[in-house]
C-alpha positions in Angstrom: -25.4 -10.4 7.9 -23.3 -7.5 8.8 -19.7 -7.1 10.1 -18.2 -4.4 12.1 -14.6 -2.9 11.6 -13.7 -1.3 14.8 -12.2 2.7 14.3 -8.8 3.3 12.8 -7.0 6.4 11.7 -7.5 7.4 8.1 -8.1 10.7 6.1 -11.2 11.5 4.9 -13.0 11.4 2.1 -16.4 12.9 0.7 -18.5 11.5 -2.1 -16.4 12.9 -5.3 -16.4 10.5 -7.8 -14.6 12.3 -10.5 -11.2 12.8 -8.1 -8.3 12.8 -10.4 -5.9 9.8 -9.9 -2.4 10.5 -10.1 -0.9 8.1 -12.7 0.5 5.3 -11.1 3.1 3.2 -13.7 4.1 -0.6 -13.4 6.7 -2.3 -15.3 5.6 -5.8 -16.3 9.0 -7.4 -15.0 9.1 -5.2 -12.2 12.5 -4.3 -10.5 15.3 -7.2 -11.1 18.1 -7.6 -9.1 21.5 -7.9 -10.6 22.9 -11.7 -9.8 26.5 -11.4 -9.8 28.2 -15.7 -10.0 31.6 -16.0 -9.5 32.3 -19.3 -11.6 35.0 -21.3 -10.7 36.5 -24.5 -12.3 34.9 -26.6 -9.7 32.5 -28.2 -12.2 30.1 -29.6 -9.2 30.1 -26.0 -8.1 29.8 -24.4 -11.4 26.3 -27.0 -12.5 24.4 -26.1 -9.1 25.4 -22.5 -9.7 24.4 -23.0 -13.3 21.0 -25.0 -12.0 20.0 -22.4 -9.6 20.4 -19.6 -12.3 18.2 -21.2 -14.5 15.5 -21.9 -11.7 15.9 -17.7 -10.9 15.6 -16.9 -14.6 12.4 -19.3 -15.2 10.4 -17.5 -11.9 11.4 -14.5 -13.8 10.1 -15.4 -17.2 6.6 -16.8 -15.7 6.4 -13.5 -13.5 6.6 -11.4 -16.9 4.4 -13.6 -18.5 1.9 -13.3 -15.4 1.6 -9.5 -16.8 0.4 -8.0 -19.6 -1.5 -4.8 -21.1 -3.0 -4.7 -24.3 -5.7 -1.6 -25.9 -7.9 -3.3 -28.5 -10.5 -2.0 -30.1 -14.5 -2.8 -28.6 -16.9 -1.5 -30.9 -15.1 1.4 -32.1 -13.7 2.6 -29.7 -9.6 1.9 -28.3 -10.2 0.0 -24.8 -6.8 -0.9 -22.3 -6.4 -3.8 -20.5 -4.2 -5.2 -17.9 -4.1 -8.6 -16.5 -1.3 -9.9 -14.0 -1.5 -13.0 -11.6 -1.2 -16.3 -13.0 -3.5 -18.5 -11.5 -7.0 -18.4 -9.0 -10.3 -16.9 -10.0 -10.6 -14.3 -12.7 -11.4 -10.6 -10.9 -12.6 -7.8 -13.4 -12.2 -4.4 -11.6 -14.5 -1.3 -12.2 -13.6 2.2 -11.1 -16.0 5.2 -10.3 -17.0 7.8 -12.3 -14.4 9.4 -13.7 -11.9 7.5 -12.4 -9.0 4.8 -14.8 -7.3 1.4 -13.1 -5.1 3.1 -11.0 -7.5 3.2 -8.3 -6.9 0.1 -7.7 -3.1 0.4 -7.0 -2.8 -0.4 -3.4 -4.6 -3.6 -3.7 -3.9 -5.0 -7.1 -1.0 -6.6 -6.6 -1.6 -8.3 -3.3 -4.9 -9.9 -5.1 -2.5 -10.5 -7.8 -0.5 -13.0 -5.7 -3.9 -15.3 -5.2 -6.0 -14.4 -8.4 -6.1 -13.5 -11.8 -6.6 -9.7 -12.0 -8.3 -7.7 -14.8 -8.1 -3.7 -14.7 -9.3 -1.7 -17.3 -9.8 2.2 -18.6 -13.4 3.0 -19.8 -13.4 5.0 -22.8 -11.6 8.1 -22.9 -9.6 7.3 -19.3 -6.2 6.3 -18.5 -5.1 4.9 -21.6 -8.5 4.2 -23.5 -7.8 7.1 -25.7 -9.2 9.0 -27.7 -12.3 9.3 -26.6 -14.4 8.5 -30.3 -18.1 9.6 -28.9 -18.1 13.0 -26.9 -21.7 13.8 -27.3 -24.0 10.8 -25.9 -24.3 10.3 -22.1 -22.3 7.4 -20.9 -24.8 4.3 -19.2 -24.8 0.9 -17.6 -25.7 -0.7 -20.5 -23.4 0.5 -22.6 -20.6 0.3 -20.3 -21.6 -3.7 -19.5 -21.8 -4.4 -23.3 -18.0 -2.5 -23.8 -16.9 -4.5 -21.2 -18.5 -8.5 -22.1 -17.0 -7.3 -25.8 -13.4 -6.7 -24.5 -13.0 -9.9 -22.0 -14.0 -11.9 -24.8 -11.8 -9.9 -27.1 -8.6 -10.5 -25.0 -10.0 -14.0 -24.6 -11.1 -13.9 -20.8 -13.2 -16.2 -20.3 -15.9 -17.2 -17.6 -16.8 -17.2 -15.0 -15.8 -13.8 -13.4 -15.6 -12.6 -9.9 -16.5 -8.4 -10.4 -15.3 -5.8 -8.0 -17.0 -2.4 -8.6 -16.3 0.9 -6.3 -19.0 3.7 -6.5 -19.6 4.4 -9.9 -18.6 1.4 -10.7 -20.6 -0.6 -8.6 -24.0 0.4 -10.4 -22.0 -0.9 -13.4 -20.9 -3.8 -12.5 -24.6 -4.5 -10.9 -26.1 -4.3 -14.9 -23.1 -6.3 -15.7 -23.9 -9.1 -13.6 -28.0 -8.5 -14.7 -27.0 -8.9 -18.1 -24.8 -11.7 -18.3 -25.3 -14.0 -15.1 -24.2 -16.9 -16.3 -20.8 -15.2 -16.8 -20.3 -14.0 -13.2 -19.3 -16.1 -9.8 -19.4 -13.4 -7.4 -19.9 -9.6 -7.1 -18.0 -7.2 -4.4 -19.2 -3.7 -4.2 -17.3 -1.1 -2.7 -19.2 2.0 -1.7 -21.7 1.4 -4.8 -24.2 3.4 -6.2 -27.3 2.2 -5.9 -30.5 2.8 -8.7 -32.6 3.6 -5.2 -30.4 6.8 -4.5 -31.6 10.3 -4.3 -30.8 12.3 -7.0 -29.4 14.8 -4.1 -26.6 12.3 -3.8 -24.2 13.4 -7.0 -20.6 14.6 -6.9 -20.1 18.4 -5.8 -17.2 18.4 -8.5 -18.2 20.5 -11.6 -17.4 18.3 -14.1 -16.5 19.5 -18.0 -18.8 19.1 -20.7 -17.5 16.6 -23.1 -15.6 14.8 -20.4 -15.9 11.1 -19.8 -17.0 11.8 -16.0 -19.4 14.8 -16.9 -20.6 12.1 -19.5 -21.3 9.2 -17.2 -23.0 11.8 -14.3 -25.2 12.7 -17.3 -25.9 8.9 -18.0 -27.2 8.1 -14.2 -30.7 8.6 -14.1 -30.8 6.4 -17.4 -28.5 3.9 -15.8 -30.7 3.7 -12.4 -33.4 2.8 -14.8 -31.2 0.1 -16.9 -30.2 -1.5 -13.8 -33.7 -1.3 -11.9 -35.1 -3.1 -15.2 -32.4 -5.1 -16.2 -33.6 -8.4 -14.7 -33.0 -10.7 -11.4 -29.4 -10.0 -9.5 -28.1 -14.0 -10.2 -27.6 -15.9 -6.6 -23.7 -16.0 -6.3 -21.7 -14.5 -3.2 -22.2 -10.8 -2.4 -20.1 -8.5 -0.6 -20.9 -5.0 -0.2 -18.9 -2.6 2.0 -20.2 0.5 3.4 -18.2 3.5 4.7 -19.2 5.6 7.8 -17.9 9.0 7.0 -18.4 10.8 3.6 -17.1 14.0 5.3 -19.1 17.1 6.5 -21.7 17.6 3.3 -22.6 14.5 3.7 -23.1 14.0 7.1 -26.9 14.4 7.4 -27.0 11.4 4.8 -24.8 9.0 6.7 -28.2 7.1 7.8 -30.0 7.2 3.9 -26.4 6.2 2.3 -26.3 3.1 5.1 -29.4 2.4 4.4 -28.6 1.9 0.3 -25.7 -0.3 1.0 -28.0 -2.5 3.8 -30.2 -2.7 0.3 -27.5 -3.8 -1.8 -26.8 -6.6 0.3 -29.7 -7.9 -0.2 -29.9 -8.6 -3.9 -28.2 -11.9 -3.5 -29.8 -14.0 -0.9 -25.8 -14.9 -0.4 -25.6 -10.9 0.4 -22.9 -9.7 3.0 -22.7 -6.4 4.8 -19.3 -5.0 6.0 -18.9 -2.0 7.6 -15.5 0.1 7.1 -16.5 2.2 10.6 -14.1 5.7 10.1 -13.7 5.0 6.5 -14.2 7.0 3.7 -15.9 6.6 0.7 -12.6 5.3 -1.2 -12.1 2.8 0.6 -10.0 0.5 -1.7 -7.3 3.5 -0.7 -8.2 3.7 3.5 -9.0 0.4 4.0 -7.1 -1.3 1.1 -6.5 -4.5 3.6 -10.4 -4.8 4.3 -11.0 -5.3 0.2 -8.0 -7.7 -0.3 -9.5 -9.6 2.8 -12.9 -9.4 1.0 -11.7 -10.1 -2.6 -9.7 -13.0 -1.0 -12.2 -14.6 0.6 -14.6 -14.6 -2.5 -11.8 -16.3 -4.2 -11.9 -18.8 -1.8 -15.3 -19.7 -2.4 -15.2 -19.4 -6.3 -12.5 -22.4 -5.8 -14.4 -24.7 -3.5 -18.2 -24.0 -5.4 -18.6 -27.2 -7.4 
């Protein structure tokens, strides 16, 4: 099943995975505004004054509490964590290579409102540092074993709804191979696929040592972890395809639609969306289209008995 997204303006993007994210901060509380009460010695006035100020500071407090960040530490190694919304489905977040949880900044929020969001930094990104293990290639396994460890550290529990863009969509893939009892629904965004050329790898030149130059070096073992890593589990799939990856790319628009027409077709629940003039980031140009998406999964996560 495929759905079109008719042509909107938007900047494009090419296939670089390992794009550095400009840190993107969030108070917990975000902004407050100052509530100035005149009190007078009209005591009917004063207690409804007094009423309503404690009604604006308890949607305060449960806002704070709705937000919180922790690092802990998943089998040697510091991992961060940050969950906001109180209520809804539980959404675990994966970014592409190279990239940290703010990727997700334009749509975390909104989701926020209708769902409980998890972001996190893989090892040796955003504020998962330092980096304890410089020398092995990063993989799918390992990555889906870091990640099981800290949900259940922070005490997350099942079942989870898993969002995964590029990179982060092979990941998320093993994860939901490996523990599908855990996992209610899977949205990929622009995934990588285990079926994918080796031709299609980021242009970026990447640093030895780096977290992204380490996961690139993990793929081909990754493709194989996730080709072998047993049956996709039958919950709701949505995966959403761009349609311009910028000039390099061009002469693969037809093989990388082709991988994401596969992809939604691991789940016989599989969806196809296409984000027509899109590129591949498309949490940033089409941040509306994945909070439509994510919602929508929620939706059904609530009404599956």
């Amino acid at each position: 099943m495929t759905r079109h997204e008719q042509p909107t303006s938007s900047f494009f993007a090419k296939i670089v995975y390992s794009e550095v994210s400009t840190r993107f901060s969030r108070s917990e509380a975000g902004s407050r505004e100052h509530i100035l009460l005149e009190m007078t010695l009209n005591k009917p006035r004063f207690a409804l004054i007094a009423s309503s100020l404690a009604a604006v500071f308890v949607l305060v407090s449960s806002e704070v509490a709705a937000s919180h960040d922790a690092v802990l530490a998943v089998n040697g190694q510091n991992l961060h964590i940050e969950t906001s919304g109180a209520s809804g489905p539980t959404i675990v977040f994966e970014a592409g290579l190279g990239n940290d949880s703010t990727t997700w900044k334009l749509i975390a929020d909104p989701i926020a409102q209708f769902a409980r969001v998890v972001l996190h930094d893989r090892a040796g990104l955003g504020q998962s540092l330092p980096m304890n293990n410089k020398d092995s290639a990063i993989t799918a396994d390992e990555v889906a074993t870091n990640l099981h460890a800290l949900l259940s550290a922070a005490n997350i529990r099942p079942p989870y709804l898993l969002v995964g863009h590029s990179l982060g969509g092979l990941y998320m893939q093993m994860f939901a191979r490996k523990y599908p009892g855990d996992v209610s629904g899977v949205v990929l965004l622009e995934s990588s696929s285990s079926d994918a050329p080796s031709e299609l790898k980021t242009r970026a030149r990447l640093e030895p040592g780096t977290p992204a130059y380490l996961e690139e070096e993990g793929i081909s073992e990754s493709n194989r972890q996730v080709a072998n890593g047993g049956p996709f589990p039958n919950v709701p799939l949505t995966v959403i395809a761009a349609t311009d990856h910028g000039p390099y790319f061009k002469e693969w628009e037809p093989t990388l639609m082709r991988l994401q027409q596969q992809l939604a077709t691991l789940s016989p629940q599989g969806v196809l969306i296409v984000a027509k003039g899109s590129g591949h980031d498309v949490q940033i140009d089409r941040p509306e289209m994945v909070i439509d998406a994510v919602r929508q999964m929620a939706r059904t996560a609530q009404i599956k008995p």
